[in-house]
C-alpha angles and dihedrals in degrees: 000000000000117000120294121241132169100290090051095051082040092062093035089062093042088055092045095056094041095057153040107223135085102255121204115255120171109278092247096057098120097045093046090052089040091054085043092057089048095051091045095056087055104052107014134047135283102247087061092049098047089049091058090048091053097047093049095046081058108049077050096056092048100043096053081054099058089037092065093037086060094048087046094057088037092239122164114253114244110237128266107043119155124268096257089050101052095048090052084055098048091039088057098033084062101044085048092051089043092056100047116124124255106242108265137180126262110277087054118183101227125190120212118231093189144024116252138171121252101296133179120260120215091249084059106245123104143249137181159054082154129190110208100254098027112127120223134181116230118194099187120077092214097050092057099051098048082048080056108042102048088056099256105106146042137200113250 
C-alpha cells in the first residue's frame, strides 16, 4: 500500500462509522498516520495537524470497538488488520483463555469479582443484587458460564 495521507484517513473514517465490520487496512496503518501527523505539524499548519490527530484517534476509538465487539461474539478478525490492533486482540484473547473456567458440575460456588445490579440469567430466572467477594451457589450449567464468561463470577 502506497503511503496514507489525509484523504485517505478522511475515508477511512467515513467507512468505520458507516459499518459494522472490521474492515482490512495495511499492518503499518497507525505508524504510517501517525508519521504523516507528525510531517504535517512541521511544514504545514496546525489546523491541518490537529485535524489528522483527531481523525486517527477516531478511527482508533471505532475500530477497538469493534475489536472487542468481535472477540465478544467470538467472531474471526478479517486480515489485515494493523500491528496495535492485533496486539490489543491477542492481549485480550489471552486474558480472556487464562481466565476460563475449569469444567465443573451443576450446583456450581461461584465467587463475584464485581458488584452488579439484579441481572437475567440465560435460563431466565434472576440474581443480584451481588456484592464483589460474595459466594453463591448456581445450579444451572448455563447460568455459570454465562456468570463466567461475562466476567462476574469466579469459580471458587
Amino acid at each position: 500500500m502506497g503511503k496514507i495521507d489525509y484523504d485517505f484517513l478522511w475515508h477511512t473514517l467515513q467507512i468505520e462509522s458507516k459499518n459494522r465490520i472490521l474492515n482490512p487496512l495495511p499492518v503499518d496503518f497507525y505508524k504510517e498516520a501517525e508519521a504523516l501527523a507528525a510531517t504535517t505539524t512541521e511544514n504545514i499548519n496546525n489546523n491541518v495537524a490537529n485535524n489528522i490527530t483527531t481523525i486517527i484517534s477516531k478511527i482508533k476509538e471505532i475500530r477497538t470497538h469493534k475489536l472487542l465487539l468481535y472477540i465478544a461474539y467470538k467472531k474471526q478478525i478479517q486480515q489485515p488488520i494493523p500491528i496495535e490492533e492485533q496486539e490489543i486482540y491477542e492481549k485480550i484473547i489471552l486474558y480472556i483463555s487464562e481466565r476460563q473456567p475449569i469444567k465443573k458440575q451443576d450446583g456450581s460456588t461461584l465467587n463475584t469479582i464485581q458488584t452488579v445490579p439484579e441481572i437475567y440469567l440465560p435460563s431466565g430466572g434472576k440474581i443480584g443484587p451481588l456484592s464483589k467477594g460474595e459466594k453463591i451457589t448456581i445450579k444451572e450449567k448455563n447460568d455459570a458460564e454465562f456468570l463466567i464468561n461475562s466476567l462476574i463470577c469466579e469459580y471458587v
